[in-house]
Residue, then its C-alpha position, 0 to 999 in steps of 0.5 A: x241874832x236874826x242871821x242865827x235864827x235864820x241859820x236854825x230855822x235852816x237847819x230844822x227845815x233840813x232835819x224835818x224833810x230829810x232831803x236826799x244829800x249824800x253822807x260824809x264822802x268815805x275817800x275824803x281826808x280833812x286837814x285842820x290848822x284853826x288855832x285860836x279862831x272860831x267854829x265858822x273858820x273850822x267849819x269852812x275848812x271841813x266844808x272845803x274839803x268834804x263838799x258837806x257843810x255842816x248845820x250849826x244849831x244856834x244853841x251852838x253858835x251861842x251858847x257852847x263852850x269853848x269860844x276859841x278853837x284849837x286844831x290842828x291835825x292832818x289827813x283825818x277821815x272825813x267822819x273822824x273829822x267831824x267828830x274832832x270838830x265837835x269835841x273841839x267845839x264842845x258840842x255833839x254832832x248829827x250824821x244822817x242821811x239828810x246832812x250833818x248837824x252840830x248840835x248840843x243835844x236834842x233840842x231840835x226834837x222838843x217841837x216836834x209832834x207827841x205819839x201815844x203809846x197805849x200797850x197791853x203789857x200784863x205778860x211782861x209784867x211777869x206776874x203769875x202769882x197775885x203775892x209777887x205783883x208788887x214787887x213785879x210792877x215796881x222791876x218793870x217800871x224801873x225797866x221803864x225808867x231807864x227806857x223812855x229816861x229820854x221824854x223828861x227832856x220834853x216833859x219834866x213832870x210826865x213820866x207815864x202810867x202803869x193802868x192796871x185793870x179789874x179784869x187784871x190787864x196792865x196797859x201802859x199809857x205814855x206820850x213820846x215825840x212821834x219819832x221815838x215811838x216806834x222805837x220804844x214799840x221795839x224795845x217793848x217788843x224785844x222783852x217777848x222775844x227770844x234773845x241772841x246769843x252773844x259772842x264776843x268778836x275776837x279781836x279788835x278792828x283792824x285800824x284800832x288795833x294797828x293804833x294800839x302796835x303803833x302806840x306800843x312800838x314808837x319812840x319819840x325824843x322830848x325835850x322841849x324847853x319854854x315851846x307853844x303848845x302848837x310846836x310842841x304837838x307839831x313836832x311829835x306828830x312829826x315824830x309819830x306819825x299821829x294826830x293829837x288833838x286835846x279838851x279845851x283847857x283856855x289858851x294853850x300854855x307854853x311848854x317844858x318839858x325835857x325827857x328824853x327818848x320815851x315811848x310815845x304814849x309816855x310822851x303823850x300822858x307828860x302833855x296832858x298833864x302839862x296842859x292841865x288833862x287827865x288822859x289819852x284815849x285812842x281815836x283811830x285809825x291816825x290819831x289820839x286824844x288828851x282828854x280831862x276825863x280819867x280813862x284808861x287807853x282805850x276807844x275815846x268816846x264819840x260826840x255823835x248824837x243818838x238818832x234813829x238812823x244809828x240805834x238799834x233794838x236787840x235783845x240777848x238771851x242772857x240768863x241761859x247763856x250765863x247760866x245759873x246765878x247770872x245777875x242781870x241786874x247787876x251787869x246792866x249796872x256794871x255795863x253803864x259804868x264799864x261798858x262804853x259808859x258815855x253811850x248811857x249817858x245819852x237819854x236815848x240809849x238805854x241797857x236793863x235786864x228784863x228778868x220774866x224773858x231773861x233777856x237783856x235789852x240794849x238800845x243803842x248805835x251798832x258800836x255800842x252793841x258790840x261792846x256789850x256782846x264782847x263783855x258778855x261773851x268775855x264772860x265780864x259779868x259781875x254777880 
């Protein structure tokens, strides 16, 4: 306990200085083989062969599931890597330019020192008339909610307070860790400024969509009959040229399976559902992923922890770029369910429609706000 303590301790010191320690090398490639061992073992191995070694947050080393580890994949860019052994430990992960840190959400932010925030916020209100203030107010607080949703992690009962004044002023009055001030500051902001006019790019990256002609165009031959787990995985990575790695599902079981010669991503879809799994999701450039969640084939959602050094604060003029009958509301609703759904999650990404500016405001890792300029400019907006 005392050794777990002194690692934690380690690692806030790391988080708070930020020292100067290079990121993931990009040229580094990561083979994992830790088949029922624990995250020590798979953090050695990752170390070993980036020269990065990764902060373990106690709460991981405690706390998050599974116990064992089950990974085996080859050649992985080092960032990919990373985020394999956070999703194989069951946790999230850090990336900045201090270090890398596993972690399990935000609890290396809860001791840290509160900011104020004390902001005249009438004009984005939106209230002209005294007859639609009420109901102003209560869209904006919902604005408000979905914003700071991520200081009732440090606070339960504190929210914060809309002040309205007799000379007709609103201030808003809210306490927030020092670090996330300044990003609230720009989200404020971003509601009086003139929104971007989302474009959606036309074609997906170059590695994904080289992942999506390899899923499309490969063959394997399955027929396998009472076969670990590993073999089985071994043997079509062999076959495809892909690594795939799974959700903890307990210790893997032994496999049966006889098809044939399938296309890969119906040889794919029959292992998850061996294994107890709901679906595949692509991790590119090399690799796939069998997940309990029910998804379509598509990007498989990152483990990286938001953090300052990924979000970014944009605002996209969307009411004169949808034209009339656009609502904003509505597609802020659709976007947290369709749009990268497990981004929203996260209590520091935020997406809502600010209707006095007609902007929608996006708080999120570059990643993320490319997928909501693609829906826009795909026109995938529900009315």
């Amino acid at each position: 306990m005392k050794f777990l303590l002194l690692v934690f301790s380690c690692w806030l010191a790391a988080a708070a200085l930020a020292a100067e320690t290079p990121v993931l090398p990009a040229a580094k490639t990561v083979t994992f083989s830790v088949w029922g061992g624990g995250i020590n073992e798979a953090v050695s191995q990752f170390s070993q062969q980036t020269g990065v070694t990764p902060l373990v947050s106690a709460v991981v080393s405690t706390a998050a599931p599974p116990s064992k580890i089950f990974l085996a994949a080859q050649n992985l860019p080092a960032e990919q890597a990373l985020e394999w052994l956070a999703r194989a430990a069951g946790c999230h992960y850090r990336l900045t330019a201090g270090g890398v840190y596993l972690t399990t959400g935000y609890e290396w932010l809860k001791d840290r020192r509160y900011g104020v925030i004390i902001r005249n916020v009438e004009t984005l209100v939106g209230s002209e008339r005294p007859s639609d203030r009420a109901e102003k107010l209560t869209r904006f607080a919902r604005n408000l909610d979905e914003l700071m949703k991520i200081v009732t992690l440090f606070e339960p009962l504190y929210r914060y307070r809309l002040e309205e004044h007799a000379d007709g002023q609103i201030k808003l009055n809210a306490q927030v860790p020092a670090e996330l001030k300044p990003l609230f500051m720009a989200a404020l902001t971003a509601l009086e400024a003139s929104g971007e006019t989302p474009v959606a790019a036309a074609t997906p990256a170059p590695a994904e969509q080289a992942l999506i002609d390899k899923l499309n165009a490969t063959k394997v031959v399955v027929n396998y009959r009472q076969r670990p787990l590993r073999e089985v995985l071994a043997d079509l990575r062999t076959q495809c040229g892909l690594n795939i790695g799974f959700d903890a599902v307990g210790e893997p079981p032994i496999v049966t399976m006889e098809l044939g010669e399938v296309n890969v991503q119906v040889a794919l879809v029959a292992v998850a559902k061996q294994i107890g799994l709901r679906s595949v999701e692509m991790a590119a450039p090399n690799g796939v992923w069998l997940s309990r969640e029910k998804r379509q084939w598509q990007r498989f959602p990152s483990r990286r922890q938001l953090w300052l050094d990924d979000v970014e604060v944009k605002c996209y003029g969307v009411a004169v770029a949808a034209g009339r009958g656009f609502d904003g509301e509505k597609f802020a609703d659709w976007a947290r369910q369709n749009v990268t759904p497990d981004i929203w999650r996260d209590p520091l990404a935020s997406i809502f429609y600010h209707a006095p500016s007609g902007n929608l405001v996006v708080v999120a890792p570059p990643a993320a706000q490319q997928a909501v300029r693609n829906a826009l400019g795909k026109g995938r907006i529900k009315n």
